[in-house]
N, CA, C and O atoms as a printed pandas DataFrame, in Angstrom:
     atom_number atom_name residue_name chain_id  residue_number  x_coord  y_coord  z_coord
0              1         N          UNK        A               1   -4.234    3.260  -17.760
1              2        CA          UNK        A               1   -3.060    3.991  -18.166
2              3         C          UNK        A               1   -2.024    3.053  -18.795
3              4         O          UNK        A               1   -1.591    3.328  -19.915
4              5         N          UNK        A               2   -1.573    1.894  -18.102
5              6        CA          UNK        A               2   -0.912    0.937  -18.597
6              7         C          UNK        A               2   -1.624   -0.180  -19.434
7              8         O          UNK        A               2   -0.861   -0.914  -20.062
8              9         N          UNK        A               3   -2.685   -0.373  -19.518
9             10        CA          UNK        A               3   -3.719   -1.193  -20.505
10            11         C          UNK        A               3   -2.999   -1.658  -21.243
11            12         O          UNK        A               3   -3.075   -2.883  -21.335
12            13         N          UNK        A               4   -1.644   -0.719  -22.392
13            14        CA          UNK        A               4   -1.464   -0.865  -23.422
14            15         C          UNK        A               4   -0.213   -1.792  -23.532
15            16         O          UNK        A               4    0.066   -2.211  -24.656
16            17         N          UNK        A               5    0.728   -2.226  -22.255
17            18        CA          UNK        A               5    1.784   -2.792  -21.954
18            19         C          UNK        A               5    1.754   -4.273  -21.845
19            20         O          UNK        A               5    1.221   -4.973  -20.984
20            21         N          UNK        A               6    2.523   -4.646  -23.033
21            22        CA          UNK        A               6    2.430   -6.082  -23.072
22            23         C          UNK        A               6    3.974   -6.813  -22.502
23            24         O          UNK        A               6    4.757   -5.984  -22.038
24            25         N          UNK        A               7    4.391   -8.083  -22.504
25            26        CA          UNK        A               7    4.999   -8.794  -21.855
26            27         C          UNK        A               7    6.495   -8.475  -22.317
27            28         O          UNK        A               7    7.515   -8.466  -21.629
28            29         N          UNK        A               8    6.272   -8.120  -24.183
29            30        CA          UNK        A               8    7.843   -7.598  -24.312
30            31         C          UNK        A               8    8.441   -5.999  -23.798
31            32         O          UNK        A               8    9.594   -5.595  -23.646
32            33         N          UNK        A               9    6.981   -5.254  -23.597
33            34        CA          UNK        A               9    7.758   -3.988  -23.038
34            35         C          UNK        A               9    8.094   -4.401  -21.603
35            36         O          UNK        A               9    9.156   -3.885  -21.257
36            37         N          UNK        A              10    7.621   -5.046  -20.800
37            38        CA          UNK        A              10    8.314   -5.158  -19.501
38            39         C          UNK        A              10    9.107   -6.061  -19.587
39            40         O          UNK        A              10   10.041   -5.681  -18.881
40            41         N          UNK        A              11    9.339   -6.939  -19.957
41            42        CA          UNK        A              11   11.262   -7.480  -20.149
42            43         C          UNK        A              11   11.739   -6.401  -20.877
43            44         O          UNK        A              11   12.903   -6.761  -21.054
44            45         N          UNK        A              12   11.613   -5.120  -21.520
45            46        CA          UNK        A              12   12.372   -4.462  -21.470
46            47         C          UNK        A              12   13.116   -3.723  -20.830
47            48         O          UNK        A              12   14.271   -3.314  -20.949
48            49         N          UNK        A              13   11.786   -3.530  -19.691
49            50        CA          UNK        A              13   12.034   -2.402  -18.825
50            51         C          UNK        A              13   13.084   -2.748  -18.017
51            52         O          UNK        A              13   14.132   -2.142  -17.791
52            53         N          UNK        A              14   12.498   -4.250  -17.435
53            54        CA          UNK        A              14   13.221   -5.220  -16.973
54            55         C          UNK        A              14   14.763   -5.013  -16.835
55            56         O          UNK        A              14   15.532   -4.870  -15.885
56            57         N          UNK        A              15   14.855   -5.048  -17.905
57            58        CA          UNK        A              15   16.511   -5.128  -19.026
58            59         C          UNK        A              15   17.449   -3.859  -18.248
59            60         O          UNK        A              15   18.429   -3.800  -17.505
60            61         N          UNK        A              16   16.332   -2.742  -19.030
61            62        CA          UNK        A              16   17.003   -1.313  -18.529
62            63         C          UNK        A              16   17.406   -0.845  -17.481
63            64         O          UNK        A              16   18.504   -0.315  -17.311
64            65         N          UNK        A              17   16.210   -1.060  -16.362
65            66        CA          UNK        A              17   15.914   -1.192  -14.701
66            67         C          UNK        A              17   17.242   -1.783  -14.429
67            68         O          UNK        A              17   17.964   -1.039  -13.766
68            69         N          UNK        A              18   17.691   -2.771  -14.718
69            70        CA          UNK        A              18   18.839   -3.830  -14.243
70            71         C          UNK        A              18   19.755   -3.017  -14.856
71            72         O          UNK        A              18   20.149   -2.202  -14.022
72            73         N          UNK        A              19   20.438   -2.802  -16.239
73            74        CA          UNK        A              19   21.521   -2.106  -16.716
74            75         C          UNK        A              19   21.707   -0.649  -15.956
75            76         O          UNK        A              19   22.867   -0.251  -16.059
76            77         N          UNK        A              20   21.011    0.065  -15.364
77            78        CA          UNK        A              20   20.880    1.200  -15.216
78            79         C          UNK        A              20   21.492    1.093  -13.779
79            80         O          UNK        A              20   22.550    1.656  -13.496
80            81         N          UNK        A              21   20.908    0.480  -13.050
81            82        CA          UNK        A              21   20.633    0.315  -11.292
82            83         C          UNK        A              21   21.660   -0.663  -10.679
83            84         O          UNK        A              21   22.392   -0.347   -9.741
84            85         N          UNK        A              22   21.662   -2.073  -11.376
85            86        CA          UNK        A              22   22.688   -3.023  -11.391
86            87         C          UNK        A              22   21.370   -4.008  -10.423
87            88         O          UNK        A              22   20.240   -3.582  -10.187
88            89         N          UNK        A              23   21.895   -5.311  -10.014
89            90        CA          UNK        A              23   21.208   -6.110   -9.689
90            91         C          UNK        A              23   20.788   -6.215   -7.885
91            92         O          UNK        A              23   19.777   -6.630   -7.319
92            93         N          UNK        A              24   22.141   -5.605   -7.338
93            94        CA          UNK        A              24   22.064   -5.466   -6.383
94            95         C          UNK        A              24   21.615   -4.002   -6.073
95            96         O          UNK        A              24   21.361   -4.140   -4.876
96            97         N          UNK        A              25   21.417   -3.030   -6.279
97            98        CA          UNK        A              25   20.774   -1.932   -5.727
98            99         C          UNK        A              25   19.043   -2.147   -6.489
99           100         O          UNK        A              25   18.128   -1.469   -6.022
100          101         N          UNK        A              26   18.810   -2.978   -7.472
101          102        CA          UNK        A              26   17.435   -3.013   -7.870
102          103         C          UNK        A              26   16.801   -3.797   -6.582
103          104         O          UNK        A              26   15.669   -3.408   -6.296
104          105         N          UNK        A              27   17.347   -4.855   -5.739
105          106        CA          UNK        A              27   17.018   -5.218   -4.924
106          107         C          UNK        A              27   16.501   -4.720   -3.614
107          108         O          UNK        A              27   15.543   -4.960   -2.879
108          109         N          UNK        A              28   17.970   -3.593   -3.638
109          110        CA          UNK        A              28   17.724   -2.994   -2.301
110          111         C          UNK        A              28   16.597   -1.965   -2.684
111          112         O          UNK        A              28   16.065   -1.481   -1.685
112          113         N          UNK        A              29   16.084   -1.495   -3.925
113          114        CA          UNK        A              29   15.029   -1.076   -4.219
114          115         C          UNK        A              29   13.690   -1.672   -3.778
115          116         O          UNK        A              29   12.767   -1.146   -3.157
116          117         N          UNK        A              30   13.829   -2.907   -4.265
117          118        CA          UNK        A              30   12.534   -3.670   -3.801
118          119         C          UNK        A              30   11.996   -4.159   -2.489
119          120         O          UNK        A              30   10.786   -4.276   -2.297
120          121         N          UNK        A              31   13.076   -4.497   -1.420
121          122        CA          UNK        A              31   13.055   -4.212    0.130
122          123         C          UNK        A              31   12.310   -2.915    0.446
123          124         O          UNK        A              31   11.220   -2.744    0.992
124          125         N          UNK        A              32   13.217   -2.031   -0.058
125          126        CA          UNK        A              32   12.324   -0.597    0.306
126          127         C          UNK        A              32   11.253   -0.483   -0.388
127          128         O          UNK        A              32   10.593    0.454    0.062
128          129         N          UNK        A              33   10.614   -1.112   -1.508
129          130        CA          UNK        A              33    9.179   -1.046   -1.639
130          131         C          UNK        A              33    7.986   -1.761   -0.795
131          132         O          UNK        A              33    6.830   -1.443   -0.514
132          133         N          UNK        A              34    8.972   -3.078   -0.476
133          134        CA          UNK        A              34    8.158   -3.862    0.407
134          135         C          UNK        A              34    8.119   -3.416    1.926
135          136         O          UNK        A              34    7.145   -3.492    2.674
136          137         N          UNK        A              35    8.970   -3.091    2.129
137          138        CA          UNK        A              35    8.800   -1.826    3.680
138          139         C          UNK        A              35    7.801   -0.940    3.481
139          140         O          UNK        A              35    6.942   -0.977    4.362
140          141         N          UNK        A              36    7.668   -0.349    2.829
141          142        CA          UNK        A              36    7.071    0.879    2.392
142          143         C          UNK        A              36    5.102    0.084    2.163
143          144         O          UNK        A              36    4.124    0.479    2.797
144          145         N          UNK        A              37    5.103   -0.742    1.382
145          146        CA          UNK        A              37    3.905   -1.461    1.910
146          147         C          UNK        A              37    3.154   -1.787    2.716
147          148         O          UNK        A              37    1.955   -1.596    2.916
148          149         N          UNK        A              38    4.272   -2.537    3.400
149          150        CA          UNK        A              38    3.977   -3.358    5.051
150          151         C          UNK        A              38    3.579   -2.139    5.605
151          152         O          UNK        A              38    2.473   -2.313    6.116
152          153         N          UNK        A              39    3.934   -1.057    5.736
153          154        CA          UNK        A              39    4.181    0.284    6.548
154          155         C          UNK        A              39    2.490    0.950    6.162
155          156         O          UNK        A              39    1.657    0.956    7.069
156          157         N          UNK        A              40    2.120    1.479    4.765
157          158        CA          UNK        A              40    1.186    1.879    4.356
158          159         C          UNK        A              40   -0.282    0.614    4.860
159          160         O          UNK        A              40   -1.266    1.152    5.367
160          161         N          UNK        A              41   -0.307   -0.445    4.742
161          162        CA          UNK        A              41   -1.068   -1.158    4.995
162          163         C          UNK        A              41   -1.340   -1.174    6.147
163          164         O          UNK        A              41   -2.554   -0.985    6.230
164          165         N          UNK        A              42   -0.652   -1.361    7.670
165          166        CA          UNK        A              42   -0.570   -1.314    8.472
166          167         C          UNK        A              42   -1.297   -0.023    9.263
167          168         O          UNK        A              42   -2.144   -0.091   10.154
168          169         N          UNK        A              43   -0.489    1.597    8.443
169          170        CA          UNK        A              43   -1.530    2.330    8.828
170          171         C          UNK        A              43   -3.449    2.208    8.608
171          172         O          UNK        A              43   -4.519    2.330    9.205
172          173         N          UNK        A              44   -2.850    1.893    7.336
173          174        CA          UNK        A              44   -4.496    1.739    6.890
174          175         C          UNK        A              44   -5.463    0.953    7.639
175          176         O          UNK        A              44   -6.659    1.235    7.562
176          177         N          UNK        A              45   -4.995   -0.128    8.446
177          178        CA          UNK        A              45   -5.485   -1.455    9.517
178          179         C          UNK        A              45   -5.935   -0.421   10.476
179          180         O          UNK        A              45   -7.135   -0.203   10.644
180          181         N          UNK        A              46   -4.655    0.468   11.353
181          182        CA          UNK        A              46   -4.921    1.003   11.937
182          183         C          UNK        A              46   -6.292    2.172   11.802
183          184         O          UNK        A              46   -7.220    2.365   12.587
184          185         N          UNK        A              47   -6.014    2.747   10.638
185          186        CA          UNK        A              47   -7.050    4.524   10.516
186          187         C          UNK        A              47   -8.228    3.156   10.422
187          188         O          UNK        A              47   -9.111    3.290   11.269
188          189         N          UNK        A              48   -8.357    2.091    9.687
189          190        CA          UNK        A              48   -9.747    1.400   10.069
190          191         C          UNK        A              48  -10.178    1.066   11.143
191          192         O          UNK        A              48  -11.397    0.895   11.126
192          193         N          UNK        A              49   -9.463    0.812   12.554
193          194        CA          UNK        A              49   -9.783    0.630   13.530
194          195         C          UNK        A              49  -10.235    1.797   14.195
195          196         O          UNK        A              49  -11.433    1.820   14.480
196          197         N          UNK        A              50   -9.537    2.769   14.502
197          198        CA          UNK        A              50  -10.224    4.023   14.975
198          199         C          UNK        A              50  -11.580    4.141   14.495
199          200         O          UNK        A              50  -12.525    4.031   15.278
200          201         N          UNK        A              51  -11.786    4.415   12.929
201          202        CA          UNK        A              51  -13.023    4.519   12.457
202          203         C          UNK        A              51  -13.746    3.668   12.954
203          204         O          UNK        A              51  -14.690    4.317   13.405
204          205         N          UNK        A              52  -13.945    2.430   13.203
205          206        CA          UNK        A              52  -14.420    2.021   13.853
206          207         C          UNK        A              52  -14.979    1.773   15.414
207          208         O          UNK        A              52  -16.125    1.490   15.765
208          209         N          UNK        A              53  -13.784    1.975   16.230
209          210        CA          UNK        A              53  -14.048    2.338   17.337
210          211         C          UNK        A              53  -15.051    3.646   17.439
211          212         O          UNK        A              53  -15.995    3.748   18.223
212          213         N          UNK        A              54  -14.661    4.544   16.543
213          214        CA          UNK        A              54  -15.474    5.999   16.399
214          215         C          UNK        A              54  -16.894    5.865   16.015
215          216         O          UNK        A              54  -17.733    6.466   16.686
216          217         N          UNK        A              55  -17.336    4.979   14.780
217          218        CA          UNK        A              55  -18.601    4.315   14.734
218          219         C          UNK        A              55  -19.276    3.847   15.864
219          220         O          UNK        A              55  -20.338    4.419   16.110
220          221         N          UNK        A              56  -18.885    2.852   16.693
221          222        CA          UNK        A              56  -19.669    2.402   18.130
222          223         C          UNK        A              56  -19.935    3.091   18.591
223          224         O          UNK        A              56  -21.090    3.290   18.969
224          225         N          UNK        A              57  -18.184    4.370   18.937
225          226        CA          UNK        A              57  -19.040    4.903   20.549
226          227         C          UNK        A              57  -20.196    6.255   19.572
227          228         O          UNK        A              57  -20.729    7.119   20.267
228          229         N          UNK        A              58  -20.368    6.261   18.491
229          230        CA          UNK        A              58  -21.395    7.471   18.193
230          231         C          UNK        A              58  -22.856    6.697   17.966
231          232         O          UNK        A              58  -23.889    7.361   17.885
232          233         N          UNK        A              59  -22.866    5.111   17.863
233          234        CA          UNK        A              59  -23.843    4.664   17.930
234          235         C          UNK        A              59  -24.563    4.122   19.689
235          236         O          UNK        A              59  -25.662    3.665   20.003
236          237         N          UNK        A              60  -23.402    4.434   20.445
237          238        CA          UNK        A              60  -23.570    4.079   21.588
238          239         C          UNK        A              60  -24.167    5.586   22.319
239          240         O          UNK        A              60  -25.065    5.561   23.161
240          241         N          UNK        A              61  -23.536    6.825   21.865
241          242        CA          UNK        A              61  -24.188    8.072   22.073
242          243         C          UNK        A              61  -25.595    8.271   21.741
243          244         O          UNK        A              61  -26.439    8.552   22.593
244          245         N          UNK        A              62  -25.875    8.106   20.335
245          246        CA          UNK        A              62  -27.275    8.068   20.208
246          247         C          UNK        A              62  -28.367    7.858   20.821
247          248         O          UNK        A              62  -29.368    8.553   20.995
248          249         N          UNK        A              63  -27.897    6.189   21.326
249          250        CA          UNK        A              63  -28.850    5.279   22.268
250          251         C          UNK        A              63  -28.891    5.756   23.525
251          252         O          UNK        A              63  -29.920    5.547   24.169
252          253         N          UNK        A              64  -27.908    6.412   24.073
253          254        CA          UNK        A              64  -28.436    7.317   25.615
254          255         C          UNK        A              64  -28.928    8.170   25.205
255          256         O          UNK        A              64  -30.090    8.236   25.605
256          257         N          UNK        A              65  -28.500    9.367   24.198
257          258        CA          UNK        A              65  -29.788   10.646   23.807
258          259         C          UNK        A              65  -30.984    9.870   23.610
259          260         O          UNK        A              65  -31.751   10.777   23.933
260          261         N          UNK        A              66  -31.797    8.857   23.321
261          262        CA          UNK        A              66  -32.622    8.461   23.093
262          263         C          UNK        A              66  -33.651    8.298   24.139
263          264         O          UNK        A              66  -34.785    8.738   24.327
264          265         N          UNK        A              67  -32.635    7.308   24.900
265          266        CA          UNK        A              67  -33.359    6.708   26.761
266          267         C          UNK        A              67  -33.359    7.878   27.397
267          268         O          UNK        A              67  -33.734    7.945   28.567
């Protein structure tokens, strides 16, 4: 989608982003993106662990239906 974006359109954006927002609320923008990361990743650690835990005990079920 962005393929087509080279180095002078984002110092533009750059430019605008800053004139528009000012320097200090672009910041407090970027805190809240990086929260918002930490936060999403973290779940994701988590929903992988369950899945996992959920994998064992259904491979651990099997093996008693078996015996």
């Amino acid at each position: 989608m962005f393929n087509n974006i080279g180095t002078a359109e984002i110092i533009i954006i750059i430019f605008v982003l800053i004139f528009l927002f000012g320097g200090n609320k672009i910041s407090e923008i970027a805190k809240g993106l990086g929260e918002a990361t930490r936060e999403v990743k973290k779940a994701q650690k988590e929903i992988e662990n369950v899945t996992e835990d959920l994998k064992k005990e259904v491979v651990v079920k099997k093996k008693k239906q078996k015996s």
